[in-house]
C-alpha positions in Angstrom: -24.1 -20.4 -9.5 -20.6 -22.5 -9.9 -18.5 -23.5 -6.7 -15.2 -24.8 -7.0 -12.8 -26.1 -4.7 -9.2 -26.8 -5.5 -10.5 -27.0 -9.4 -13.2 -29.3 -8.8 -16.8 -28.2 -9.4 -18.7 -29.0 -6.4 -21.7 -27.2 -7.5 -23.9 -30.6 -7.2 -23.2 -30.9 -3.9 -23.9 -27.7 -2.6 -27.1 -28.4 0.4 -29.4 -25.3 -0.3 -31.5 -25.8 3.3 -28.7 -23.0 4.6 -27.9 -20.2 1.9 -24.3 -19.5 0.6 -23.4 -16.2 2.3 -20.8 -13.4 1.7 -19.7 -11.0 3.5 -18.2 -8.1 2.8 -17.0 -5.0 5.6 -15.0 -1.8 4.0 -10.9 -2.7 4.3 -11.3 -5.8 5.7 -11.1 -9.7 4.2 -14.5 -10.6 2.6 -15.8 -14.0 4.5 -17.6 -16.8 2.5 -19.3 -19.5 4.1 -22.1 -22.1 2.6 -23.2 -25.8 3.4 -21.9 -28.9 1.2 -24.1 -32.8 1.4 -21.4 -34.3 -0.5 -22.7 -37.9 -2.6 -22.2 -41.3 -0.5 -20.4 -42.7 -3.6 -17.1 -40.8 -3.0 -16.7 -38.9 -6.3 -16.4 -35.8 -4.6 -13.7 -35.5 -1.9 -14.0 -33.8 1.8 -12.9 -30.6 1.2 -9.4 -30.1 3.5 -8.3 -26.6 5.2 -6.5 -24.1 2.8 -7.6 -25.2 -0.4 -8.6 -22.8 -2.6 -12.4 -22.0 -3.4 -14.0 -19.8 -6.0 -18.1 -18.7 -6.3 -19.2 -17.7 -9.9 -22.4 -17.2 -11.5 -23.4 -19.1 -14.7 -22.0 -16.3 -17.1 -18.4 -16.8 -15.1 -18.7 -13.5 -13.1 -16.5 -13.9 -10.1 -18.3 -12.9 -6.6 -15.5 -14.7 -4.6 -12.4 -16.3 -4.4 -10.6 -17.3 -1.4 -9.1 -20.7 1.0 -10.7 -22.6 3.0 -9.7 -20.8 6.8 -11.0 -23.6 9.2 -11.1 -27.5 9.1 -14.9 -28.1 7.3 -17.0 -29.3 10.2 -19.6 -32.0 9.6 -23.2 -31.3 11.3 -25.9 -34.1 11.3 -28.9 -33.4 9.0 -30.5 -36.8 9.5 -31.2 -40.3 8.6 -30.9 -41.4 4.4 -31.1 -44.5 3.3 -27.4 -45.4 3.2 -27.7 -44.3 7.3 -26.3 -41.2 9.0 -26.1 -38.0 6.6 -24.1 -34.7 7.7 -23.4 -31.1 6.0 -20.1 -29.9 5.6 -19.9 -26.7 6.9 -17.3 -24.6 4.8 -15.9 -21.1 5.7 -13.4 -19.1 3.9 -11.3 -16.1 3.7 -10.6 -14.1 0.6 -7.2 -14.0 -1.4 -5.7 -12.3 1.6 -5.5 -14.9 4.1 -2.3 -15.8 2.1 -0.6 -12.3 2.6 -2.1 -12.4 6.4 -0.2 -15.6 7.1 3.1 -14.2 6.4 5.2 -13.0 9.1 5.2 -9.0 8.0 8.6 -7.3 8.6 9.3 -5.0 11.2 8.6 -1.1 9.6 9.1 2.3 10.2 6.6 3.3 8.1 6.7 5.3 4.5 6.0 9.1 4.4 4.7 10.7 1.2 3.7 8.0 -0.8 1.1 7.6 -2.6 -2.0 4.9 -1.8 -1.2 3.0 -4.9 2.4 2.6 -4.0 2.0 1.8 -0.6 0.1 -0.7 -1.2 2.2 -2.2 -3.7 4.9 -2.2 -1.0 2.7 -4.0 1.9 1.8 -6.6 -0.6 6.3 -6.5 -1.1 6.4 -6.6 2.7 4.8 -9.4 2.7 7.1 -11.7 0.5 3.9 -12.8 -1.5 4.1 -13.3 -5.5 0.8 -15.0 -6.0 -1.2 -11.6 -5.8 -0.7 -9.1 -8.4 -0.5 -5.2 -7.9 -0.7 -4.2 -11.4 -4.1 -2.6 -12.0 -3.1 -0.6 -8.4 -2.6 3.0 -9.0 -4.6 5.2 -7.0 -2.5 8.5 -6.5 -4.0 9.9 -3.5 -1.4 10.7 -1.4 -1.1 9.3 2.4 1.4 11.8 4.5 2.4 9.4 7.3 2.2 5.3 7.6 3.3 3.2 10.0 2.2 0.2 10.2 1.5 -1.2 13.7 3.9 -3.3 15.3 3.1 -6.9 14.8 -0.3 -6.0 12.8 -1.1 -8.4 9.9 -1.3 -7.4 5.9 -4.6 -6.9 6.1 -4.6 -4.7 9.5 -2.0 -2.9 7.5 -3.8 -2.8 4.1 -7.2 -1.8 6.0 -5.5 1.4 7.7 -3.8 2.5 4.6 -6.6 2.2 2.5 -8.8 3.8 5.4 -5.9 6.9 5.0 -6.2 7.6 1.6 -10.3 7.6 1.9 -10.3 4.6 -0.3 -11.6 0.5 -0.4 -9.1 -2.2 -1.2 -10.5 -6.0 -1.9 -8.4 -8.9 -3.3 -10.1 -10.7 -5.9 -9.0 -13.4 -7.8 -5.1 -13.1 -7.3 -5.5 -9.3 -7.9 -5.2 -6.4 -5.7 -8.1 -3.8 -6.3 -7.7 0.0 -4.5 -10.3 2.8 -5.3 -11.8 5.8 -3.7 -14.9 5.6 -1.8 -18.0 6.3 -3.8 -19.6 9.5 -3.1 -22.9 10.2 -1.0 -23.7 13.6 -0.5 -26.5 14.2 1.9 -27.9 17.4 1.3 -29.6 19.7 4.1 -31.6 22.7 3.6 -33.0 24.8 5.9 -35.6 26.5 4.0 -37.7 23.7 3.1 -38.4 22.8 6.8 -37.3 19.3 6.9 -34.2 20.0 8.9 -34.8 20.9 12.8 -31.8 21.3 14.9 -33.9 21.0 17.9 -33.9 17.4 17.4 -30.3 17.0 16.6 -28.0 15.1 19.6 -24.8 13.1 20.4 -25.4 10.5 22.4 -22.3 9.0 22.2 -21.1 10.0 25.4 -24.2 11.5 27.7 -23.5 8.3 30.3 -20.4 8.8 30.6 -19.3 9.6 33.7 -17.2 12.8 34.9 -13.3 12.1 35.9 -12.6 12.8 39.4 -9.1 11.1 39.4 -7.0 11.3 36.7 -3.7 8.7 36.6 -0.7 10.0 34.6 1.4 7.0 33.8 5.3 7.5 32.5 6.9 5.2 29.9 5.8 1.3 29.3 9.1 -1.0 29.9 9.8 -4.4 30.6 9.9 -5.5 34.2 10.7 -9.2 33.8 11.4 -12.3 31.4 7.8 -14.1 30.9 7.4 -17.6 29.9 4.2 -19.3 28.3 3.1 -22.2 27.2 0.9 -23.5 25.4 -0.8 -27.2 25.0 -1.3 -28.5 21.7 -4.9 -30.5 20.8 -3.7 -31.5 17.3 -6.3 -29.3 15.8 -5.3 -25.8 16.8 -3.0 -23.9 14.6 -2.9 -20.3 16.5 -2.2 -19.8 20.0 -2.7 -15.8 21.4 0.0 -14.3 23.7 -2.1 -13.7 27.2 -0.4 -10.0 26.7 0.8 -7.7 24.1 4.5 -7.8 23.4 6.6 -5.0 24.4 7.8 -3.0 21.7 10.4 0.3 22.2 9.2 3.6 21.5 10.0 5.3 17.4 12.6 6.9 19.0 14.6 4.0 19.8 14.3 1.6 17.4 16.3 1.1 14.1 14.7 1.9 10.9 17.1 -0.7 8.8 19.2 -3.4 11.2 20.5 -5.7 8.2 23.4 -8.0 8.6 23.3 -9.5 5.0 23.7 -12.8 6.6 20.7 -14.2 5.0 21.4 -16.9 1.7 20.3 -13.8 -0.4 19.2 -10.7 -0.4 15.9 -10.1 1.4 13.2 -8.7 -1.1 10.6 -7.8 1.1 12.8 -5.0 2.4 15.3 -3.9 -0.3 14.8 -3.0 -4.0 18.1 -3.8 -6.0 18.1 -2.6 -10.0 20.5 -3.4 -12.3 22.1 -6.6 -13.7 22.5 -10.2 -12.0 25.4 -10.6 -10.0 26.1 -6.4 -9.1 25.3 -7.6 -5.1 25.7 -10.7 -3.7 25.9 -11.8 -0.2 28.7 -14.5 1.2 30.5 -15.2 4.6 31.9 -11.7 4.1 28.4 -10.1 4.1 27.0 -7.6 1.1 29.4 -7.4 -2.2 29.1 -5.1 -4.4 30.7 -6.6 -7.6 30.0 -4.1 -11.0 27.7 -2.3 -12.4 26.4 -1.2 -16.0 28.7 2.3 -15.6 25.7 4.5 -15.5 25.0 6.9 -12.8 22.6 6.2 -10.9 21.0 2.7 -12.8 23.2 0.0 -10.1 21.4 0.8 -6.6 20.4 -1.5 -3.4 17.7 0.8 -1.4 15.4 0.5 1.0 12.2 -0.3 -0.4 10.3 2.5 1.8 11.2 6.3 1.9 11.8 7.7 5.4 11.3 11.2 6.8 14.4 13.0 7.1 13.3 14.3 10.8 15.0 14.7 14.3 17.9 12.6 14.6 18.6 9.9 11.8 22.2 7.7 12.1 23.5 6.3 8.9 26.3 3.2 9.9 27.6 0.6 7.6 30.1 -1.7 9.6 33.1 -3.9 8.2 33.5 -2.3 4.5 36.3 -2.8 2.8 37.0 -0.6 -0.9 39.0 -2.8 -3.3 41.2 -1.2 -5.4 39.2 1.2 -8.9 36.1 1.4 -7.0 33.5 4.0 -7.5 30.2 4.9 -5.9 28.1 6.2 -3.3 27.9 4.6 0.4 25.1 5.1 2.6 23.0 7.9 0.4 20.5 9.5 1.3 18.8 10.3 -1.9 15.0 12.0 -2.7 13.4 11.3 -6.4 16.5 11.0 -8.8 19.1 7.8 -7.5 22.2 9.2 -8.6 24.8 11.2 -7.4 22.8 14.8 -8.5 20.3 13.5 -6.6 21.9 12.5 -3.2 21.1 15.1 -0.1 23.9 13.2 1.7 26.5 10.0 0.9 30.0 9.2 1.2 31.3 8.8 -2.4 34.1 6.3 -3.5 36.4 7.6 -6.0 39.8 5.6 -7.4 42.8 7.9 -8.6 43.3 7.6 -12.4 46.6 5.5 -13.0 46.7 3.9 -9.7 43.2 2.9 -8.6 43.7 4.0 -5.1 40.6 4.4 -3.7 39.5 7.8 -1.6 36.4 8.6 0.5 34.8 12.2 -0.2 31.5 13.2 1.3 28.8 14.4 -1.1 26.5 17.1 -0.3 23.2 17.9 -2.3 25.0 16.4 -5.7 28.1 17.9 -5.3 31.9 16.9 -3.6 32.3 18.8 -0.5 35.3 18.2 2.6 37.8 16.2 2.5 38.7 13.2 0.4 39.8 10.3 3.3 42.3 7.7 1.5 41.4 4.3 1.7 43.3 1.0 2.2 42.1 -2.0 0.7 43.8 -4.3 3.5 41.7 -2.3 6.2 38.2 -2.0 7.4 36.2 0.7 7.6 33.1 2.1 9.7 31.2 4.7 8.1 29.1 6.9 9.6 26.4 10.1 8.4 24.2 12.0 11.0 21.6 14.2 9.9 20.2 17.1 12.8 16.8 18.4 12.2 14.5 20.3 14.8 11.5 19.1 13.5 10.8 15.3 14.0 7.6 15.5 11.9 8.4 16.6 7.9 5.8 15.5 6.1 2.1 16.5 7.9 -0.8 13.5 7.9 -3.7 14.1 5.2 -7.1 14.1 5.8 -9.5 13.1 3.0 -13.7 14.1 3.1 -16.2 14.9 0.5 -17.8 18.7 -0.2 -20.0 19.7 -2.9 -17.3 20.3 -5.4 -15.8 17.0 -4.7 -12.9 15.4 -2.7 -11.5 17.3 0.1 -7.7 17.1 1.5 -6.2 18.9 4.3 -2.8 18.8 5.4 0.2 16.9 3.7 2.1 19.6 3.4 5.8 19.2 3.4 7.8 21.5 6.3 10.8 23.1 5.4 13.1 23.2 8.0 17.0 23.8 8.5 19.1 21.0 8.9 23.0 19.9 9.8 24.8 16.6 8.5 28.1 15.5 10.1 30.0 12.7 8.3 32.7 10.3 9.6 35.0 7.4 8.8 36.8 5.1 11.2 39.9 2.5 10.3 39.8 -0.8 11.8 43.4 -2.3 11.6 43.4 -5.9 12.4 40.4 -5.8 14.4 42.0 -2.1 16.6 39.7 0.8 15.8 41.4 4.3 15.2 39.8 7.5 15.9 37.0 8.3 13.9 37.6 11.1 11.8 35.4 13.7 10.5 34.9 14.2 7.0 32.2 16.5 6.8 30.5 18.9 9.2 
């Protein structure tokens, strides 16, 4: 066996009166903890919190690699000649501490995806480029995810995983995602081993029936709550005494971007095409080129969304300059391009002139009225989609028969729909009635 901490073998020093221990749970980070009596003539260093740590064996097969998640604790083990001797206690976390101490965006979730790909995303989510996603491609599909507000990478990763009826681990600096292993059980009632008599739940027989039943409305904030917290100098974390409140689905904004940031935020959006097509500056997002090819030049949102109930499209503060040409707040399935978009506002510029004009586009093709545009002016943009069913893509359930892997639901439901598209002038800061392009 071969330790090594921050690239330093410490293999020599490892104290084998406790033994080196891994442990490993299904979708969850893999913990590593062993005992170091480091030499009294300082050629070996105290191990320090966050530095890395992998275990080998002697042919260089990797059981576990990881950072050190506490400050190493020293426990007395006697008296040596040089005086007072102590162990270094040492536990770690796997690769994904890293990913868990990011700060995960807020998400609305992904429907349809498949396991590979949304874990791809998470570990995009997460803003992390030390762990690599390339030998991920499990195509089981997951119908619904939503990730829970304020959960950690691994939290995420864990439920995801758990989804798709699959097993994720990190492993040095690579993301691993596979199926579960099959284990069929078979029972047969003919050769008198099996006897129902005998079979019981006992998972709730003590439970108690329910007399009173409370129904409760709505959880909302009552009051502004301050805590604090003392520091001890060797305490990193410090737990809320309550869970934050958090608005209901139905509420809360799937994208809220101001394009304030020094550059685009990758964690969130996926832009393709050349360097320089969108920048951000004091005036926000600018879109500046392209390559001329449909569909090749796109800022998106990195997660698909379900096109269900009531979504509101709004970009704010746009202004067309002069030749312009392009789609505005698409709403696009497989194919980014205009034959692909279900719903956008497309920017046209008249040949000769390069006026620009506003036209709504509907399942690939130019439909209402084209809305000139002037370049002095601002412009608020605006597409609703209606649709009576809030739920469009059914949740999957994954189990094992005889003839293999089982999946129920994830069908898609076809339902009717209405889009109503909008534009309102701003003139020097006075808005004009918004008018309707579409309907």
């Amino acid at each position: 066996m071969k330790i090594t901490i921050q690239g330093q073998d410490y293999t020599a020093a490892f104290d084998a009166a406790r033994p080196l221990t891994i442990e490993r749970k299904i979708n969850e980070p893999s913990i590593c903890q062993f005992w170091l009596s480091l030499p009294t003539n300082g050629s070996l260093a105290q191990p320090a919190r966050f530095q890395a740590i992998a275990v080998q064996n002697d042919d260089n097969t990797t059981y576990f690699t990881g950072y050190i998640a506490v400050s190493p604790l020293l426990e007395y083990s006697g008296i040596g000649m040089e005086g007072p001797r102590y162990r270094t206690v040492i536990q770690a976390v796997s690769d994904e501490i890293l990913l868990d101490q990011a700060l995960m965006p807020p998400s609305a979730g992904a429907a349809g995806e498949s396991a590979g790909a949304l874990m791809t995303s998470l570990v995009v989510h997460a803003g992390s480029e030390t762990i690599s996603t390339s030998g991920v491609s499990l195509s089981t599909v997951v119908g619904n995810f939503t990730p829970a507000p304020g959960a950690d990478w691994s939290k995420s990763a864990g439920e995801a995983a758990g989804m798709a009826r699959a097993a994720y681990r990190v492993l040095n600096g690579a993301l691993c995602l596979s199926a579960l292993p099959v284990a069929i059980h078979t029972l047969d009632e003919t050769d008198g081993s099996l006897d129902l008599a005998t079979l019981a739940f006992t998972a709730g027989v003590k439970r108690a029936l329910a007399n009173d039943v409370t129904v409760c409305g709505e959880n909302e904030p009552v009051a502004f709550v301050t805590e604090y917290f003392l520091g001890d100098g060797a305490t990193s974390e410090f737990d809320l005494a309550a869970d934050p409140y958090f608005p209901p689905a139905s509420r809360s904004k799937i994208i809220s971007e101001l394009f304030n940031e020094v550059q685009i935020n990758q964690t969130v959006w996926c832009s393709s095409g050349g360097a320089g097509y969108f920048t951000l500056g004091p005036n926000g997002l600018a879109m500046n080129g392209g390559n001329g090819i449909d569909g090749e030049t796109v800022l998106t949102w990195l997660d698909p969304i379900e096109i269900g109930g009531t979504v509101l499209a709004e970009a704010v503060g746009v202004t067309i300059s002069p030749g312009s040409s392009g789609i505005l707040c698409g709403f696009f399935g497989t194919q980014a391009g205009a034959a692909g978009c279900n719903a956008g506002l497309q920017v046209t510029a008249q040949s000769g002139s390069g006026a620009p004009a506003l036209q709504p586009l509907v399942q690939g093709t130019q439909a209402g009225a084209a809305f000139p545009l002037n370049p002095a002016n601002q412009y608020t943009l605006r597409i609703r989609l209606f649709c009576p069913e809030c739920e469009r893509v059914r949740s999957t359930y994954y189990s094992f028969g005889d003839a293999g892997l089982i999946a129920a639901g994830g069908e898609p439901v076809i339902a009717p729909g209405k889009i109503q598209m909008e534009v309102q002038e701003f003139v020097n800061g006075v808005g004009a009635t918004p008018v309707t392009l579409y309907d």
